[in-house]
C-alpha positions in Angstrom: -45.4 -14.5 25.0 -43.4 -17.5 25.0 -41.8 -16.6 21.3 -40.9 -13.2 23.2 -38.9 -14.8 26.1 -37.3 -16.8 23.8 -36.0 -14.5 21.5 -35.2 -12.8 25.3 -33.3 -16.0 26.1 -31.8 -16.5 22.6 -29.9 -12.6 22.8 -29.0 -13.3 26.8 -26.9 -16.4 25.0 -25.5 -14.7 22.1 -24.3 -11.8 24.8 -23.0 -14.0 27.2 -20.9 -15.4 24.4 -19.7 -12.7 23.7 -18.5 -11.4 26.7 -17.9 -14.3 28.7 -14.2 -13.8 27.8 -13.8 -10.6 29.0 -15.5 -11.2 31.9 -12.9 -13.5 33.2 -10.2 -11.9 32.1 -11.4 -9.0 34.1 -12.5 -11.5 37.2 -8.8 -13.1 36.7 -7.2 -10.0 36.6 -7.5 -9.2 40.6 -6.2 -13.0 40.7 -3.2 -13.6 43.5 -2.2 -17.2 41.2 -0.6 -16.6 38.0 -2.6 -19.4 36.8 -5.4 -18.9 34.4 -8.1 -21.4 36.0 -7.1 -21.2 39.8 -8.4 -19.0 41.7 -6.0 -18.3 44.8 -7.0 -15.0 46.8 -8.4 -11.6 45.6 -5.1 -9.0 45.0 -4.5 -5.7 43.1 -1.2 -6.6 43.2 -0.9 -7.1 39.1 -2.1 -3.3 38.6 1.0 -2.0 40.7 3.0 -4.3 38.6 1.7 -3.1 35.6 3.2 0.5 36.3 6.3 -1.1 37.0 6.4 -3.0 34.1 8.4 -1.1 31.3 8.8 -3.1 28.4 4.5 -3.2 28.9 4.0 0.4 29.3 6.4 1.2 26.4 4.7 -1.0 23.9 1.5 1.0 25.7 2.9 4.4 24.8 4.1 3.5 21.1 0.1 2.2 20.4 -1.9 4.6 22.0 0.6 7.4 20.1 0.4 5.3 16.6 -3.4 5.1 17.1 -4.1 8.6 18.2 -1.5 9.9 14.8 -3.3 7.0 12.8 -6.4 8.4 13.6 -6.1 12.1 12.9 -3.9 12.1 9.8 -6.0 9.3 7.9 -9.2 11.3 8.9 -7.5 14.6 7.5 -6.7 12.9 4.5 -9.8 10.8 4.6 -12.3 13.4 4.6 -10.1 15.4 1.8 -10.2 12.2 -0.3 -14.0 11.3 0.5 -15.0 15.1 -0.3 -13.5 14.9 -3.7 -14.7 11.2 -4.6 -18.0 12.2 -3.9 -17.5 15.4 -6.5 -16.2 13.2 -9.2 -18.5 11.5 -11.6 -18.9 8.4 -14.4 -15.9 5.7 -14.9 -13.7 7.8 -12.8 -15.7 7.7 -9.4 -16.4 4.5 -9.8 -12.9 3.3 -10.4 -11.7 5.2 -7.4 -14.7 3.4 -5.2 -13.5 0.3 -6.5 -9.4 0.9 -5.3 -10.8 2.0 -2.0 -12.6 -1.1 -1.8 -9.5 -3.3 -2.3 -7.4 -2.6 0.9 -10.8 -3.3 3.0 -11.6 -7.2 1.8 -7.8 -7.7 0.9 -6.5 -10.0 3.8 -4.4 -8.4 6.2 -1.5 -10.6 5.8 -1.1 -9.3 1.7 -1.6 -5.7 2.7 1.6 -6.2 5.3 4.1 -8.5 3.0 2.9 -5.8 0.0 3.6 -2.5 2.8 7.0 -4.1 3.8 7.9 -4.8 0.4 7.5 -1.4 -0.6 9.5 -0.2 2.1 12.3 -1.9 1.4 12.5 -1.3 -1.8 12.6 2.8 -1.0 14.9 1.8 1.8 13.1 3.4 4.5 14.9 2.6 7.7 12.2 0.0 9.8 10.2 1.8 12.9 8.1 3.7 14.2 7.8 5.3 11.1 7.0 2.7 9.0 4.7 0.8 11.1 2.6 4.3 11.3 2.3 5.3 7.4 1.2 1.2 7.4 -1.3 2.1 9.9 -2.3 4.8 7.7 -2.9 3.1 4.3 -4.7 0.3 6.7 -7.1 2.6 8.1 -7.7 5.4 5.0 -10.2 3.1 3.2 -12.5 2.8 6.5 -12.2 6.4 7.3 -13.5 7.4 3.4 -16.3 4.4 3.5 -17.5 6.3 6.9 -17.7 9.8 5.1 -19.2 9.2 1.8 -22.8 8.1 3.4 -22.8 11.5 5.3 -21.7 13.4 1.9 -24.7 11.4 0.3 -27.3 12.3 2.7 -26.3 15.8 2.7 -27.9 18.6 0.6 -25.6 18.3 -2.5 -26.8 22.4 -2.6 -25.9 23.9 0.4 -22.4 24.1 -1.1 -23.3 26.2 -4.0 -25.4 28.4 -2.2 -22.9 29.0 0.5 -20.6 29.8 -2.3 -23.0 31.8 -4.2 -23.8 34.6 -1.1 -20.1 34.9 -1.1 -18.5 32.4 0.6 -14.6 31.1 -0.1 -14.4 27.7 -0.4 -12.2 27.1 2.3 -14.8 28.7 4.7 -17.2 26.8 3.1 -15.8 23.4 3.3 -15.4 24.9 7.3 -18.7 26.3 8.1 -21.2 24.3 5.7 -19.8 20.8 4.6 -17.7 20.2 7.3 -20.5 20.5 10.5 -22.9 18.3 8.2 -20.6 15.5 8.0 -19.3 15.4 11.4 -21.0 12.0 12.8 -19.2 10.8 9.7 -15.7 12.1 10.2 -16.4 10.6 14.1 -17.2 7.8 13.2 -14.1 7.5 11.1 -11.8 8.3 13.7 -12.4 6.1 16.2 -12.7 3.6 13.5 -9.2 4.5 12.6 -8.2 4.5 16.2 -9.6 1.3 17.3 -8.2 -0.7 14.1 -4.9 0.6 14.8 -4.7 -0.5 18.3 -6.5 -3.9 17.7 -3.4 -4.6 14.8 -1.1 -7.2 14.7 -0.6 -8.7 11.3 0.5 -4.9 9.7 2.6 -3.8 12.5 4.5 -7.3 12.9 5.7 -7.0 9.8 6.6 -2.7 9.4 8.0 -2.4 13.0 11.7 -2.6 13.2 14.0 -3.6 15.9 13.1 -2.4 19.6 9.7 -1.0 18.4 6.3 -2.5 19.7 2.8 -1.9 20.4 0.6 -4.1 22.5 -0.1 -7.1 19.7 3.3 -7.8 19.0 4.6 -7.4 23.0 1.4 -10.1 24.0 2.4 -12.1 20.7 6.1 -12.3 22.2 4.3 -13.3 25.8 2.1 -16.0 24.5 5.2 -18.1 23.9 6.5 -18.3 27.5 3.0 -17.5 29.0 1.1 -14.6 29.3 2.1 -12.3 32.2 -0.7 -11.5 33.9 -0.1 -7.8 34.1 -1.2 -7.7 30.7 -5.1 -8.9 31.7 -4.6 -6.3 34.5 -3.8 -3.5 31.1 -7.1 -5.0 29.3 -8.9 -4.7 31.9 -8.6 -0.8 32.5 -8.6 -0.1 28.6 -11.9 -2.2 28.6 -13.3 0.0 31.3 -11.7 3.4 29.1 -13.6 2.2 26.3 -16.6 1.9 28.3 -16.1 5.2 29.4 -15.5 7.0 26.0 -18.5 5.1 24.8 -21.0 6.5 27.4 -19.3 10.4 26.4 -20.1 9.8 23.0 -23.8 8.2 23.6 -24.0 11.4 26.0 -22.7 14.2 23.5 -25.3 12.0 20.3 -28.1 12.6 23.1 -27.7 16.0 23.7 -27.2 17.0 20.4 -30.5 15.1 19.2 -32.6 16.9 22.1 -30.4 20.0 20.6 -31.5 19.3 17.3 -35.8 18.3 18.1 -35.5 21.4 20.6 
């Protein structure tokens, strides 16, 4: 019993440190002071700021539309590129595993000097552009590591016999592989989505002039002091993510009651 409420006590800890700091930002977010650590009087006043704030909401715009294009094109490609590593076999599978491997424990600081290096030397203009295909290559690797366990656990046969009753392989790869590896190619995307918008190191160094997302706009605050608009912005993509969490845990639920029914 007492081993029990410890181990109780020992994960309330490891929570609450966790989470502490997002539970003040949020608390400090309805803050009237400016100043982090003094409380003055309970306001909303930094919301309505927030949606007059435009260099805030602009760098909001350019990363929620990065993430959501990061996310679908690297799963597109991701699943096309996990699908056909999981066909290959011997020295040539493996070497491929190994590549994808690289960009994942590379730091993040090589990946962006070896991204913007690369860019300059094709002369691509610096962007939006760029700072998306570097969100790309970031997030492929995740995406494929995400699909292959699902292409593992699936009946390696279900393909052929698909194919041999008939079936194209396009409308195979639709009808058959495709609804087996879903939770996969899920999981990839809002892996995807959610390392884009957490970035800072690749997009500080492929954005170009007048182009930000979130990171590099806070980055540029932190200097002069953070405005405190921005904990208002944390606060209600916190609660988003929240949210989209509890649709997802939903939609798993059902489909598992689907699935035993």
């Amino acid at each position: 019993m007492v081993e029990k409420n410890l181990n109780k006590l020992y994960m309330a800890i490891i929570f609450l440190f966790l989470y502490a700091p997002i539970i003040i930002l949020i608390v400090f977010s309805f803050n009237d002071s400016k100043m982090i650590g003094n409380w003055n009087r309970f306001t909303l006043k930094w919301y309505i700021e927030l949606l007059r704030d435009r260099e805030v909401l602009k760098a909001l715009y350019n990363t929620i539309l990065i993430s959501i294009l990061t996310a679908i094109i690297s799963t597109v490609i991701g699943t096309i590129a996990a699908i056909g590593i999981y066909n290959m076999n011997g020295l040539g599978k493996r070497l491929i595993l190994n590549l994808n491997y690289i960009p994942v424990l590379n730091p993040d600081i090589v990946t962006a000097v070896s991204l913007m290096t690369l860019f300059r030397l094709f002369g691509f203009q610096f962007g939006l552009t760029t700072m998306l295909l570097s969100h790309i290559t970031f997030c492929l690797p995740y995406v494929i590591l995400s699909i292959l366990p699902k292409l593992k656990q699936m009946n390696k046969h279900l393909a052929e016999a698909a194919m041999d009753l008939g079936a194209t392989p396009s409308y195979t790869l639709r009808k058959v592989i495709i609804p087996e590896i879903r939770p996969g190619i899920i999981t990839g995307a809002l892996m995807a989505f959610t390392l884009s918008i957490d970035d800072f190191v690749i997009s500080f160094f492929n954005t170009g002039h007048g182009v930000s997302n979130l990171s590099i706009t806070i980055f540029s605050m932190a200097r002069r002091g953070i405005n405190p608009v921005i904990n208002a912005l944390s606060t209600l993509m916190f609660i988003g993510l929240i949210i989209l969490l509890l649709i997802i845990n939903k939609r798993a639920d059902k489909n598992t009651l689907k699935e035993r029914g």
